[in-house]
Backbone bond lengths (Angstrom), bond angles and torsions (degrees), N, CA, C in turn:
res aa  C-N    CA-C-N  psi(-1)  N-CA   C-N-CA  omega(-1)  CA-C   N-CA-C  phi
1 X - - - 1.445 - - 1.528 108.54 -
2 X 1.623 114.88 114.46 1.800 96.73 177.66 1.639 108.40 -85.97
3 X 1.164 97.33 169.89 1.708 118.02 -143.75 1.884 88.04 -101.89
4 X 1.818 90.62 142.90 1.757 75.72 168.45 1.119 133.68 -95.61
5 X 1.266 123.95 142.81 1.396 128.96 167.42 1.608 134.76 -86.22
6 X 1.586 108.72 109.25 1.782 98.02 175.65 1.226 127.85 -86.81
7 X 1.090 141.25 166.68 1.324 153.59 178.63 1.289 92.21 -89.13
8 X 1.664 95.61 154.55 1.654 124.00 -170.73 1.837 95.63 -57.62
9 X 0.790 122.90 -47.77 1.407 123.94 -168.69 1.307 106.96 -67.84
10 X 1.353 130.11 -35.94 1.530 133.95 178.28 1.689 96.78 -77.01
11 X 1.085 98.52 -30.27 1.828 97.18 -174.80 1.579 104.08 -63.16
12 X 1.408 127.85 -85.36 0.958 137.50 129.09 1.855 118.40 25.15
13 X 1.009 100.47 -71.95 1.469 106.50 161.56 1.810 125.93 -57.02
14 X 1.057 106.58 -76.60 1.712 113.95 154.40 1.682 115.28 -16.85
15 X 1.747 117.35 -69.61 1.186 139.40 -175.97 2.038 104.03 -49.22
16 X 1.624 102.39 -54.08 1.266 99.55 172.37 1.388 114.20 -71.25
17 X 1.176 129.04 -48.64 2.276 115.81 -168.00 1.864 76.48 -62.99
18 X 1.430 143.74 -74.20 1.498 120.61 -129.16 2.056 84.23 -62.74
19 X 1.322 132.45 -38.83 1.656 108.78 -172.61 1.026 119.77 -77.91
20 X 1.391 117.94 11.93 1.907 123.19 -170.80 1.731 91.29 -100.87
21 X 1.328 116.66 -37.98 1.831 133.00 -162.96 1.621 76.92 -73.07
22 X 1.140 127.66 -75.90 1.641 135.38 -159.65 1.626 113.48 -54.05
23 X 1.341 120.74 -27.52 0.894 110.76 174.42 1.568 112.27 -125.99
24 X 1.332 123.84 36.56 1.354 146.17 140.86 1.747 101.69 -87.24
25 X 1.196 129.35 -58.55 1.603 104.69 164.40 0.913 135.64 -64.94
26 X 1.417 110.79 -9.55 1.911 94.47 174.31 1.468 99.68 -102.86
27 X 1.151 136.03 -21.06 1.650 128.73 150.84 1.869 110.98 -27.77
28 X 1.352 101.07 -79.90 1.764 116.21 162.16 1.599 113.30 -47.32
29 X 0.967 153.90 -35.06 1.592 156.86 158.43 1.815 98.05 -45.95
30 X 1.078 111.90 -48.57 1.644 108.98 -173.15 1.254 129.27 -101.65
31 X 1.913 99.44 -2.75 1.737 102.27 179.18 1.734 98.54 -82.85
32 X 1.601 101.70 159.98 1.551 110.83 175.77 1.981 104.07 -77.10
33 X 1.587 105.00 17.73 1.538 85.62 -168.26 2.041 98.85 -116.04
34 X 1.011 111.01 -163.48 1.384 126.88 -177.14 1.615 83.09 -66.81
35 X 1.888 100.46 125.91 1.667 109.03 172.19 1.226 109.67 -72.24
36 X 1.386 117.52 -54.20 1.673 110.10 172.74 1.893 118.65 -38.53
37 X 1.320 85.76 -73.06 1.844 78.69 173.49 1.321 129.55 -51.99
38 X 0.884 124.26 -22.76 1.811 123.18 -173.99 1.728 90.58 -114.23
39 X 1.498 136.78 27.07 1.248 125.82 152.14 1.662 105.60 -117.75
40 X 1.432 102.82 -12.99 1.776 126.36 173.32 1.600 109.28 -65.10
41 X 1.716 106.12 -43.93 1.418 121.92 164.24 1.252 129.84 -56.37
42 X 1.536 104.57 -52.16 1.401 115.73 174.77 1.584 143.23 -56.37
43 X 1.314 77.81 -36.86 1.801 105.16 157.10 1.483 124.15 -62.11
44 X 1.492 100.30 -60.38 1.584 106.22 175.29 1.196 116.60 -56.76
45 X 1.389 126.96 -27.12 1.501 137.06 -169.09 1.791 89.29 -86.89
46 X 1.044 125.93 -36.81 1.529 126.09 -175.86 1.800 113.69 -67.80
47 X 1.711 89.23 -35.14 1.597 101.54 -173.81 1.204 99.11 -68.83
48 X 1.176 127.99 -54.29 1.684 147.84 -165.30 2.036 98.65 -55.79
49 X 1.121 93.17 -51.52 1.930 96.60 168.88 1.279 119.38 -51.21
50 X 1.546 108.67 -48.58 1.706 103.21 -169.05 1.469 100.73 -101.76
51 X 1.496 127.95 23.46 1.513 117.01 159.75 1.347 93.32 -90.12
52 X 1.817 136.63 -38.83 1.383 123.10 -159.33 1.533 101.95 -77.17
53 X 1.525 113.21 -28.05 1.498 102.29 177.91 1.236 116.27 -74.46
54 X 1.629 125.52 -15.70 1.501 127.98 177.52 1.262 108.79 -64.39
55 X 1.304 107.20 -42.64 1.856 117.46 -173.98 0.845 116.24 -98.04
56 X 1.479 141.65 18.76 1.581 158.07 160.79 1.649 101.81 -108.91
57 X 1.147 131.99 -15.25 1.554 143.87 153.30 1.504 118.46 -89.71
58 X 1.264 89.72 -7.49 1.702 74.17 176.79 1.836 123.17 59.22
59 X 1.293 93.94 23.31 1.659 117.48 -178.72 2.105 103.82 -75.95
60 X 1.458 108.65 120.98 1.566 95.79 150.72 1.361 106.70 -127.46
61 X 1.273 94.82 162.45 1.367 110.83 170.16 1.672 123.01 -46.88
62 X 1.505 76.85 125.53 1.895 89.42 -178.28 1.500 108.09 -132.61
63 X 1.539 100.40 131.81 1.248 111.63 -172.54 1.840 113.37 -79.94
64 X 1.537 102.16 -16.70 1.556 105.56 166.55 1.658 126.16 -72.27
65 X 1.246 104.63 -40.23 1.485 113.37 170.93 1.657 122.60 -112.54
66 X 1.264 114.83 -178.41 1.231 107.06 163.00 1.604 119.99 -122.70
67 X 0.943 134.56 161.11 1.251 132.66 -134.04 1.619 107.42 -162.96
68 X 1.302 122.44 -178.65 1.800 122.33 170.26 1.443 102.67 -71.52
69 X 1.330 134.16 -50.68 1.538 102.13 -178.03 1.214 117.91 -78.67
70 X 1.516 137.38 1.04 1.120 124.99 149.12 1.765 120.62 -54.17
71 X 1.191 100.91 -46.98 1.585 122.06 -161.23 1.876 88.60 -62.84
72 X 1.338 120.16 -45.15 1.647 130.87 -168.14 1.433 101.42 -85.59
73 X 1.071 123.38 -20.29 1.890 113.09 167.26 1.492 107.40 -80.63
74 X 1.883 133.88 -34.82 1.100 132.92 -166.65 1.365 87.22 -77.97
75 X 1.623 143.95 -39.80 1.280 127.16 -164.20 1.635 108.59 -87.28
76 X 1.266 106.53 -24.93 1.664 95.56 156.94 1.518 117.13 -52.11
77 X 1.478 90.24 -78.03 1.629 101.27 176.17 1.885 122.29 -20.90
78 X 1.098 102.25 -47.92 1.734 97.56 -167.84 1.733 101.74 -93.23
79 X 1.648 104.62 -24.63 1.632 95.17 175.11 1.450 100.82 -71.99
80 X 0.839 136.03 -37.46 1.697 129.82 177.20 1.804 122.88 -49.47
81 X 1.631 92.69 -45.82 1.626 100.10 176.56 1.426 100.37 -77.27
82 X 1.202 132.42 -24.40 1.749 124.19 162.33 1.242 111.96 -62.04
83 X 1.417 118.96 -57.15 1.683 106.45 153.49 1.182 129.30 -20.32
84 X 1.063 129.13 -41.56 1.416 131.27 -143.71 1.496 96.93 -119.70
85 X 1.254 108.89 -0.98 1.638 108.12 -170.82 1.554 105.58 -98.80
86 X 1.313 104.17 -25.90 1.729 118.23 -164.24 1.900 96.60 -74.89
């Protein structure tokens, strides 16, 4: 089976949501509030960033690469299942 390969820009992408997730928990690790919720926040506030930079780039969604609204649906996506975890 050959293995997939991403492009620097999908790389790139990947590299930023896993350091946005990592340092949305240690934000939440040190607030006095519920870690789930205020790392549920942190995300959304992260997602909310890389939709204005998607649409200040003039970025759409492409199903060949990955890109900022990819990167802003995964930080919806997992702040929601933190939602849902609390």
């Amino acid at each position: 089976m050959k293995s997939i390969e991403l492009d620097d820009i999908s790389k790139a992408t990947v590299g930023r949501f896993v350091w946005k997730c990592y340092i949305a928990l240690a934000i939440a690790l040190f607030a006095r509030s519920n870690t789930l919720e205020t790392a549920s926040k942190c995300l959304l506030l992260y997602a909310a960033l890389m939709m204005m930079v998607a649409s200040f780039k003039r970025q759409r969604y492409y199903a060949g690469s990955f890109n900022h609204w990819s990167e802003a649906l995964w930080l919806a996506f997992v702040a929601a299942g933190l939602h849902l975890l609390q």
